[in-house]
C-alpha positions as CSV (number, residue, x, y, z in Angstrom):
1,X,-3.4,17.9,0.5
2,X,-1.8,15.3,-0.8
3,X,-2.8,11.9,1.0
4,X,0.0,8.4,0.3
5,X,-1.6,4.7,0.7
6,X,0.2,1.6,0.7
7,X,-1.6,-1.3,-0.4
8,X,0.0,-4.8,0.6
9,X,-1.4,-8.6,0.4
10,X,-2.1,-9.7,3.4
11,X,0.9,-12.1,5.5
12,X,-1.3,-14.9,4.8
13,X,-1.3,-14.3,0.9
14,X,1.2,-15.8,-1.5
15,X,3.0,-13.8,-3.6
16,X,4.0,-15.2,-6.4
17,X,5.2,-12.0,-7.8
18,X,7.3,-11.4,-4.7
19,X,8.7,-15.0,-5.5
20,X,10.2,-14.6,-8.8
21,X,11.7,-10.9,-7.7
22,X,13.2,-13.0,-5.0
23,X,14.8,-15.8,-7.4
24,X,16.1,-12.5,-9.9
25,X,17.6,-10.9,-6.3
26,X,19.2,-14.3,-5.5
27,X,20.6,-14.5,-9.5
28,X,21.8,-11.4,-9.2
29,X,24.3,-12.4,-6.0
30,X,22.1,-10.7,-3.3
31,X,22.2,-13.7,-0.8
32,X,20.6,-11.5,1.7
33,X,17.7,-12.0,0.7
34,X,15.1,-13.3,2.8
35,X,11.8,-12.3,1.5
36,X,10.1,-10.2,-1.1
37,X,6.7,-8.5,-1.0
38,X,5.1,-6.9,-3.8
39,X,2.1,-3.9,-3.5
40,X,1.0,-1.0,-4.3
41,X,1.4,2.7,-4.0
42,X,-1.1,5.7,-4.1
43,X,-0.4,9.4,-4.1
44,X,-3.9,11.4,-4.3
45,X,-4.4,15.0,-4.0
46,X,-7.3,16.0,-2.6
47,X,-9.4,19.4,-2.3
48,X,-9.9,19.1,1.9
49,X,-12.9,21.0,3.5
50,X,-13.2,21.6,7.6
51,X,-14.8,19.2,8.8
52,X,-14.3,16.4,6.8
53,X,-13.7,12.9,7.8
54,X,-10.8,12.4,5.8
55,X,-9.8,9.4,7.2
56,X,-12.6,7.5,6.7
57,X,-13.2,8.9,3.3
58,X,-9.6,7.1,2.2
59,X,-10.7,4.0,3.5
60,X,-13.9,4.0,1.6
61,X,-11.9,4.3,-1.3
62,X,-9.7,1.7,-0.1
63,X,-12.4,-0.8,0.3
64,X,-14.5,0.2,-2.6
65,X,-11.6,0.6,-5.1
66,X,-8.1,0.4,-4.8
67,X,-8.0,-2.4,-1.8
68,X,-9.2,-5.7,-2.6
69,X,-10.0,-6.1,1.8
70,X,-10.1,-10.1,1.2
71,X,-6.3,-10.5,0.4
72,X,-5.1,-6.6,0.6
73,X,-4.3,-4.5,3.5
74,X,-3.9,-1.0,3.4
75,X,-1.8,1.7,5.8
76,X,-3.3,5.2,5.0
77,X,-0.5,8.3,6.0
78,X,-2.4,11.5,6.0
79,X,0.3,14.3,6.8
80,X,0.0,16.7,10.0
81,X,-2.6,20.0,9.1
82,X,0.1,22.8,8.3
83,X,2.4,20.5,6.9
């Protein structure tokens, strides 16, 4: 099963790497731009057994490792059994 998390700063964070995307966007003539928010993405396969809390597994990871929970947020998408 392969499980995708998506590891953001949290709103009340700067991001100064989301910043100087921005300015490149705006030098590059995309006045559209409003805002610009850099993270992270995981994809991780896992071996799943009946049972298991998978859920709560990933977020243990999350807050252990790939989350830092005092800036980060994470969204955790586990797909549908069968799927």
């Amino acid at each position: 099963m392969k499980v995708k998390i998506h590891v953001t700063l949290k709103k009340s964070v700067l991001d100064p790497q989301g910043e100087a995307v921005k300015k490149g966007l705006l030098t590059l003539g995309f006045a559209e731009i409003d805002q610009v928010r850099i993270g992270k993405y995981f994809e991780i396969d896992l071996k799943v057994m009946k049972g298991q809390n998978l859920r709560e597994d990933i977020s243990k990871m999350c807050e252990k490792l790939l989350a830092n929970p005092v800036i980060e947020d994470y969204e955790i998408d586990i797909p549908q059994e069968g799927s």
